[in-house]
Structure formats: structure tokens, C-alpha cells
C-alpha positions as CSV (number, residue, x, y, z in Angstrom):
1,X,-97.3,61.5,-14.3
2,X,-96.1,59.5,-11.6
3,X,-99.1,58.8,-10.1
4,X,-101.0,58.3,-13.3
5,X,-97.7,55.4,-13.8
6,X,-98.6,54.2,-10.4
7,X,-102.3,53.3,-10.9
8,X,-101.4,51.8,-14.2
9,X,-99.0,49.8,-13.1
10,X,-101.5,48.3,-10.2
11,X,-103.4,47.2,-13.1
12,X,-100.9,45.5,-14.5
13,X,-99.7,43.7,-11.4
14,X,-103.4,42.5,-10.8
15,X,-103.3,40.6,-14.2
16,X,-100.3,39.5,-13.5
17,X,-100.8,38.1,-10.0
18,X,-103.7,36.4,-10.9
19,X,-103.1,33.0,-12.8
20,X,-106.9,32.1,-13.0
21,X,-107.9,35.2,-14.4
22,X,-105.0,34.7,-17.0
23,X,-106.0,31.0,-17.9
24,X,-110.0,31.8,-17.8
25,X,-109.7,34.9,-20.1
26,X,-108.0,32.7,-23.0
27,X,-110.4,29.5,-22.4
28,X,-113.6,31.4,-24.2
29,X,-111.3,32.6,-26.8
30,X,-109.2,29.4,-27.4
31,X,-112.8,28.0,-28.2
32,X,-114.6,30.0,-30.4
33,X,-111.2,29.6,-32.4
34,X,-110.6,26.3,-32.6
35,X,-114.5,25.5,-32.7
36,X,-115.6,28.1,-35.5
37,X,-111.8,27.9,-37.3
38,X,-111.4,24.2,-37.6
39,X,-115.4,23.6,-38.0
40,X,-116.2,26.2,-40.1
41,X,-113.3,26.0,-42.6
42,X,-114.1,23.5,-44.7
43,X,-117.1,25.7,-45.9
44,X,-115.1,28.8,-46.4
45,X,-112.6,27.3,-48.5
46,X,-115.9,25.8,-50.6
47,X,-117.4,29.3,-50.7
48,X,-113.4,30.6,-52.9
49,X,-113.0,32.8,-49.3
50,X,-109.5,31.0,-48.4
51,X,-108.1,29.9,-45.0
52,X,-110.8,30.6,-42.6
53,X,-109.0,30.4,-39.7
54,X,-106.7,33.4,-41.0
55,X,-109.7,35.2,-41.7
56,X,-111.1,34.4,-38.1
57,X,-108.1,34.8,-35.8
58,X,-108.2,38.7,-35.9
59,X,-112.1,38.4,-35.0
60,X,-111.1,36.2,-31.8
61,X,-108.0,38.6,-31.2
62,X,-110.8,41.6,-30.8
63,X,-113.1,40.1,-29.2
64,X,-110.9,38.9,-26.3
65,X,-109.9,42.4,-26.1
66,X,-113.3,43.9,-26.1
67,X,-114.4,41.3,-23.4
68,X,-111.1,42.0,-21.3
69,X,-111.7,45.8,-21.7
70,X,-114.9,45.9,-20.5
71,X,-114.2,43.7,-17.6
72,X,-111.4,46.4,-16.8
73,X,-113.4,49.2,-16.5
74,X,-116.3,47.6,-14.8
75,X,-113.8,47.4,-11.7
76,X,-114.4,51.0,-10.9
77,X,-117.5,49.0,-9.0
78,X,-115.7,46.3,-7.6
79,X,-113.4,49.0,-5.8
80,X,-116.2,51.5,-4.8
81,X,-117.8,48.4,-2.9
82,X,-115.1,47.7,-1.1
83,X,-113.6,51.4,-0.7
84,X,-110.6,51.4,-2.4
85,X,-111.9,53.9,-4.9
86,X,-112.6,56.0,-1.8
87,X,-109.4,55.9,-0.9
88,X,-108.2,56.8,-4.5
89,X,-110.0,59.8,-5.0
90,X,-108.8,61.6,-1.4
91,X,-105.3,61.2,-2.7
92,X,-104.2,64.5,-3.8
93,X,-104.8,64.0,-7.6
94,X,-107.7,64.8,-9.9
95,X,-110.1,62.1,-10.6
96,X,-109.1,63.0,-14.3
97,X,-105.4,61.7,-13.7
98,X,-106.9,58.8,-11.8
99,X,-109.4,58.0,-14.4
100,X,-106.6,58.0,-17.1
101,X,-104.5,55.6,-14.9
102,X,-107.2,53.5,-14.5
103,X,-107.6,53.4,-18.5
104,X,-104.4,53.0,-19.2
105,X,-103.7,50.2,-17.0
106,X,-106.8,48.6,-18.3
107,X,-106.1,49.3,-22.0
108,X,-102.8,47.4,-21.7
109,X,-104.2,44.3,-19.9
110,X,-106.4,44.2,-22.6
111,X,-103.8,44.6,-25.2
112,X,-101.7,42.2,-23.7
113,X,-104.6,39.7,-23.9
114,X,-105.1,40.2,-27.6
115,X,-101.3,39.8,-28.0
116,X,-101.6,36.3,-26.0
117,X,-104.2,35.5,-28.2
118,X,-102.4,36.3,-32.0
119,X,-99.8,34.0,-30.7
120,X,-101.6,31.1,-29.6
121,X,-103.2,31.5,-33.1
122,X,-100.1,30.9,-34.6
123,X,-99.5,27.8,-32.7
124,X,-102.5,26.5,-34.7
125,X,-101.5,27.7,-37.6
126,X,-102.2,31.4,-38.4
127,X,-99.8,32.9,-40.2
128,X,-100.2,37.1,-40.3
129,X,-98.6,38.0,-44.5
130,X,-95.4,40.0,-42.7
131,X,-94.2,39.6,-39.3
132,X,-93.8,43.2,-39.3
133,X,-97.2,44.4,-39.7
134,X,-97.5,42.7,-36.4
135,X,-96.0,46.4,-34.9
136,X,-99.3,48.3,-36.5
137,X,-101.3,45.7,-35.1
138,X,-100.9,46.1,-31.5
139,X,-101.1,49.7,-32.0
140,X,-104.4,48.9,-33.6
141,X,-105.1,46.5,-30.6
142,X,-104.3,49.3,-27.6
143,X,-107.1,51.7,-30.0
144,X,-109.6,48.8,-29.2
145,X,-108.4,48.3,-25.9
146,X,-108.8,51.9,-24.8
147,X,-112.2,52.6,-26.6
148,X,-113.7,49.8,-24.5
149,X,-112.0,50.3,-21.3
150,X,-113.1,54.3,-21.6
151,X,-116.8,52.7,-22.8
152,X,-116.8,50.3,-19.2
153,X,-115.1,53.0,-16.7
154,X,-118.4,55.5,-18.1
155,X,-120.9,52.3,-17.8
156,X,-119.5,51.6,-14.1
157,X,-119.6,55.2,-13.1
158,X,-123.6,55.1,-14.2
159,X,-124.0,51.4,-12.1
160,X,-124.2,51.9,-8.6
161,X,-123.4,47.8,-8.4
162,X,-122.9,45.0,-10.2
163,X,-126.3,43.5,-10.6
164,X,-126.6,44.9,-14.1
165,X,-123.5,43.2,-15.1
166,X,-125.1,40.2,-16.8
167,X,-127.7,43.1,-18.9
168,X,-124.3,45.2,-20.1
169,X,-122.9,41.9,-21.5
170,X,-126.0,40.9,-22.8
171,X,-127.4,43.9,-24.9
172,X,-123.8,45.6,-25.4
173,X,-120.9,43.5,-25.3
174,X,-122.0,40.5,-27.2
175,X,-123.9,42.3,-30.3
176,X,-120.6,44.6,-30.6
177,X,-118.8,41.2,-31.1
178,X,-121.4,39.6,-33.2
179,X,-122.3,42.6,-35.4
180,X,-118.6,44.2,-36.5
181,X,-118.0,41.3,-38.7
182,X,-115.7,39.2,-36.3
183,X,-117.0,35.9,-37.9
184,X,-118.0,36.8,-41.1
185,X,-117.2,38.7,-44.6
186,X,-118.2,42.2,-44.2
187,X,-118.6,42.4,-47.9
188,X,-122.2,41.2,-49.6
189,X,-124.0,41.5,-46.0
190,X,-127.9,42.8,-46.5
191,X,-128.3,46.8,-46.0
192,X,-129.6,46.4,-42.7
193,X,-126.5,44.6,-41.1
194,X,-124.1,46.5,-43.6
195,X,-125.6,49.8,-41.7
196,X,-125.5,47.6,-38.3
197,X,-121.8,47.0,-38.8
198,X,-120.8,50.6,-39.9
199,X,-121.6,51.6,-36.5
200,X,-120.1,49.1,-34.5
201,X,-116.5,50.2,-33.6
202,X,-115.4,47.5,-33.2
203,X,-115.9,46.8,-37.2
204,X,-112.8,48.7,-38.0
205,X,-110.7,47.8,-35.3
206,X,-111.1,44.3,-37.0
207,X,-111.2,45.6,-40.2
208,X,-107.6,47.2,-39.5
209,X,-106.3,43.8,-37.8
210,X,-107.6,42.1,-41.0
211,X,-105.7,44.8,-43.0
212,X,-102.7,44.5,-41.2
213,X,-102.4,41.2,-40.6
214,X,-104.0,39.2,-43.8
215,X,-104.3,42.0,-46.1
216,X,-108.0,41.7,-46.5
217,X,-109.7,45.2,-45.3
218,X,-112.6,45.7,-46.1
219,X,-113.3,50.0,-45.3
220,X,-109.3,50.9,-45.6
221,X,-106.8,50.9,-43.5
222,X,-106.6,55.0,-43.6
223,X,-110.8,55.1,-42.1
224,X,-110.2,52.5,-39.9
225,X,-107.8,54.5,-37.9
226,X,-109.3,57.8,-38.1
227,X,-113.0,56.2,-37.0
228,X,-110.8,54.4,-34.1
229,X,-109.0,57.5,-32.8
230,X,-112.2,59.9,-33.2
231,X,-114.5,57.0,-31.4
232,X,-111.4,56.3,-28.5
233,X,-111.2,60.1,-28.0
234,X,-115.0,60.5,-27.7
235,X,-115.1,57.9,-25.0
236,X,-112.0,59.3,-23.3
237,X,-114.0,62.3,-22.5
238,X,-117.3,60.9,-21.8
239,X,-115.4,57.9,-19.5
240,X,-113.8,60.7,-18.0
241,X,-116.9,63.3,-17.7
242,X,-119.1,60.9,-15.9
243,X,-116.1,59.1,-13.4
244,X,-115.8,63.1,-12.5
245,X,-119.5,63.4,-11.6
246,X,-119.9,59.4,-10.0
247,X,-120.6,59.6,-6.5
248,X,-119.1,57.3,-3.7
């Protein structure tokens, strides 16, 4: 356990030590709130859907998780290039332990990012229906977090380097965001998208935030949490099956 605690905690302290990193990461999602919430709202409110920037806030919340999760995991590359990963996996652990350490540490960078981002929603002017379901929503939040960071430690151990970078955030990363209902209703959507956004994980990890935090879920609260858990577990193992068989 100690050295699983000891590669999360490097994780941490990279976040940490890096101010830019901190300050870019909530730039992209600072924007899309501020620019879809405050332009956007207006026509909600006409449409009889409420505050839109309530309904958007948990979208934005996700989706600088899923970005930051990714991003984590995708660093298995960055530190094969320059050989820190070598040096990792000749320490005398199994690359399971270092795969969950990696995850872990990733998963609560990425949580802590989402948590950054609910409060700066707040500043302008988000307000969650109880402060307590604010609890179940970071649970919900490290769920997201670890699904993705599992999903970008498998990707990375596939990539040999980081040229198809810009193709995973292209064809994977950005129609997860789009599709799970992030900036729109997930009710009256045509069959095609409905089907689209059943599948998406990342649906009912918003779908739960929604729940939790503005009382307005959309598949329940109880599937939200068993898809999430079944879906992190499943990319537990697979993050962890192919990190076992990457080769340096």
C-alpha cells in the first residue's frame, strides 16, 4: 500500500507544483461556462427549462474532469519517453500496484479539478438545491475521474508516442463531451442521439451530478451509479490488462 500511496501522491504534487497547468486547465472550462451559461440562458428560460446556467454547471464540472482524466493517463507516454516509467517498473512492485497508483493519483487530480470548477460556478451564481448533496457529488466526480483516467492509462499503453494525441481527442474525448448530454436536455432528443447518449458514460456521470446537485436526473440516480461503477470497473481491468502487457 505504501508504494501504491507513494505514486499517488507524485501525482498529486505534480498538479500541485505546477501553477500553469492549474490556471490553463480552468481557462477552457471557465469559458464554455460563462460563454454557453450567460449566452444561452436567455433561450432556456424562454423554452419553461429554468436557470440554464444551473443546468449547465454540472456539464462543465464533467467535462473538465474528463479532459483532466485523460490528460492524466496519457502521461504513461510522457514518462516512457523520458524513462521514468522504466525506472518504475524495475522497482520491486507489480505493474498492477503501479498501474493503480498511477490511477489513483490521476483520478484525484481530476476530481480535484471538478471540485475547482463547482466552486467557481458558484461565484457566478450556481447554486446546487442542498449543500449537502455536494458529499455524493464528489463521490460521483472520483467515478468519472477514475473511468477516464483507467480509459487514458489503456489508450497510452496501445500509443507508442504522442503523435496520436490530437486523433484521441478528436474522435474520443470531444464526442463523449458533446454526446452525454453536457449542454443539453437529455429528454425529447431524436432516437438516434437518445441511443448515442445511453452509451456514453459520461451521460450518467452527469446525469447523477444533475441529480445530486439540481435535482433534475434524467435515468435515476440508483442506474447512474450502478452503470458508473460497472463501466469504472471494466476499465480498471482493461487499463490494467494492457499497462501489464505495454512494452518499454
Amino acid at each position: 500500500m505504501k508504494k501504491i500511496y507513494i505514486l499517488w501522491l507524485r501525482q498529486i504534487k505534480k498538479y500541485l507544483r505546477s501553477k500553469s497547468r492549474i490556471v490553463g486547465s480552468l481557462a477552457q472550462p471557465l469559458l464554455f461556462l460563462l460563454s454557453l451559461g450567460y449566452g444561452f440562458g436567455s433561450v432556456f428560460q424562454e423554452a419553461g427549462e429554468g436557470n440554464y446556467l444551473n443546468f449547465l454547471a454540472p456539464g462543465i464540472i464533467g467535462m473538465s474532469i474528463i479532459f483532466t482524466a485523460i490528460f492524466s493517463g496519457m502521461e504513461v507516454i510522457w514518462d516512457r519517453q523520458f524513462g521514468f516509467l522504466k525506472e518504475t517498473l524495475v522497482a520491486p512492485m507489480s505493474r498492477f500496484n503501479i498501474m493503480i497508483g498511477r490511477t489513483l493519483g490521476g483520478a484525484t487530480v481530476a476530481t480535484m479539478q471538478g471540485v475547482a470548477v463547482m466552486l467557481i460556478s458558484m461565484i457566478f451564481g450556481f447554486r446546487p438545491v442542498s449543500f449537502i448533496a455536494v458529499i455524493p457529488a464528489i463521490v460521483v466526480m472520483f467515478l468519472i475521474a477514475l473511468l477516464f483516467t483507467s480509459l487514458g492509462t489503456m489508450i497510452a499503453s496501445l500509443l507508442s508516442d504522442m503523435q496520436g494525441f490530437q486523433l484521441i481527442m478528436n474522435f474520443l474525448v470531444m464526442p463523449l463531451f458533446f454526446l452525454s448530454g453536457a449542454i443539453f436536455p437529455l429528454k425529447g432528443l431524436p432516437t438516434v442521439l437518445a441511443v448515442i447518449a445511453r452509451l456514453d458514460p459520461l451521460s450518467y456521470g452527469i446525469d447523477a451530478l444533475r441529480a445530486l446537485l439540481i435535482n433534475m436526473g434524467h435515468y435515476g440516480l440508483a442506474t447512474d451509479f450502478v452503470v458508473l461503477g460497472v463501466i469504472t470497473l471494466l476499465f480498471l481491468w482493461l487499463g490494467s490488462y494492457f499497462f501489464k502487457r505495454m512494452q518499454i
